[in-house]
Wavefront OBJ file of the C-alpha trace (Angstrom):
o trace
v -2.938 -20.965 28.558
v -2.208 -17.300 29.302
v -2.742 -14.242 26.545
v 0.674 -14.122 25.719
v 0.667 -17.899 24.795
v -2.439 -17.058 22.543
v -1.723 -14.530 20.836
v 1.786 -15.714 19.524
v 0.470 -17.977 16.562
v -1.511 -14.473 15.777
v 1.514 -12.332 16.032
v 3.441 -15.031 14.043
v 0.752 -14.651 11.232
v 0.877 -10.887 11.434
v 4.907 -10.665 10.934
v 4.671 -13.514 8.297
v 2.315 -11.226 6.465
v 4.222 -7.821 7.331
v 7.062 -9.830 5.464
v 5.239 -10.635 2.512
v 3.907 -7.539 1.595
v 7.390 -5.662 1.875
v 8.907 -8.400 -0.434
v 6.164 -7.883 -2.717
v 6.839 -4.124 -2.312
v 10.771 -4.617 -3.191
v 9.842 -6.746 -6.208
v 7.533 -4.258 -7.174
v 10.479 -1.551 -6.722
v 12.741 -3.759 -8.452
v 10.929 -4.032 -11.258
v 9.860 -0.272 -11.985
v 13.401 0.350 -11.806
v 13.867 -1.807 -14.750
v 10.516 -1.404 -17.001
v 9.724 2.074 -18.434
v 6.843 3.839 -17.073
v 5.151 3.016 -20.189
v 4.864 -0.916 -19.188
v 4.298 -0.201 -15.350
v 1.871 2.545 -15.307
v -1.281 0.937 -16.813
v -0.448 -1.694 -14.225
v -0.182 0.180 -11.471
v -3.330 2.585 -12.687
v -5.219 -0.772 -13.054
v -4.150 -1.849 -9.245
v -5.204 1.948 -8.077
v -8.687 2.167 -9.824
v -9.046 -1.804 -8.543
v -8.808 -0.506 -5.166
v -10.825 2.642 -5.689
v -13.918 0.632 -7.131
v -13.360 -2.117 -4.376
v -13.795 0.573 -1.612
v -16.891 2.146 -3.702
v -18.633 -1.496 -3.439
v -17.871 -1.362 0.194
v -19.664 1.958 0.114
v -17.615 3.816 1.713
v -18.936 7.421 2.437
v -17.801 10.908 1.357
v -15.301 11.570 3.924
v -13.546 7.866 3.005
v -13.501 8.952 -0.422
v -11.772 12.862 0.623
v -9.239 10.976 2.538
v -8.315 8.745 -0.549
v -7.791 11.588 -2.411
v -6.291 13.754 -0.789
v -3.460 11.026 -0.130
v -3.631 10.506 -3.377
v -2.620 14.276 -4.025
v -0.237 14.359 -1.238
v 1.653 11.636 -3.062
v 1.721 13.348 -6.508
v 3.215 16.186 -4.679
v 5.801 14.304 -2.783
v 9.037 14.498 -4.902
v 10.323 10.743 -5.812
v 13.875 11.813 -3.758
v 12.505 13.461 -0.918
v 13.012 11.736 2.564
v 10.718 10.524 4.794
v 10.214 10.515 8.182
v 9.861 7.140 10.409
v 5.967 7.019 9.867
v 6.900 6.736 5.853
v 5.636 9.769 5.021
l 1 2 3 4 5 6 7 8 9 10 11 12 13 14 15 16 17 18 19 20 21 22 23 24 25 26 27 28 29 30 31 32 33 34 35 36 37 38 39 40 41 42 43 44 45 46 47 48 49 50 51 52 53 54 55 56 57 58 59 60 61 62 63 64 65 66 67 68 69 70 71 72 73 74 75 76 77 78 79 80 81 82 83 84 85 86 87 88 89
């Protein structure tokens, strides 16, 4: 068996998972579209702060943490209409 042949049930996994999380990401669109902030924020806060404490009981350091936020404050400044380029930013 060569690398190629190996690594296909890997890259199978990795697309099958790529898919997943950018149906859960339309759903997610879909439905924010449809709920008023008031219903979806606290959700979505809850998911955030989730993450945030997750990557504090990984103990991640300082510079983790500046990175975090300052995505975090590159996002609030990113108007909801304005286009982005092919990384997704």
């Amino acid at each position: 068996m060569n690398d190629t042949q190996s690594s296909d049930p890997l890259e199978t996994k990795h697309e099958r998972n790529r898919q997943q999380r950018l149906e859960a990401v339309v759903r997610w669109a879909e439905y924010i579209s449809e709920q008023p902030a008031d219903v979806w924020g606290p959700q979505q806060n809850a998911v955030v702060n989730a993450q945030l404490e997750s990557a504090q009981a990984a103990d991640r350091g300082v510079e983790h943490e500046r990175r975090v936020r300052d995505v975090a404050e590159a996002l609030v400044d990113v108007p909801a209409d304005a286009e982005r380029d092919e990384t997704g930013r």
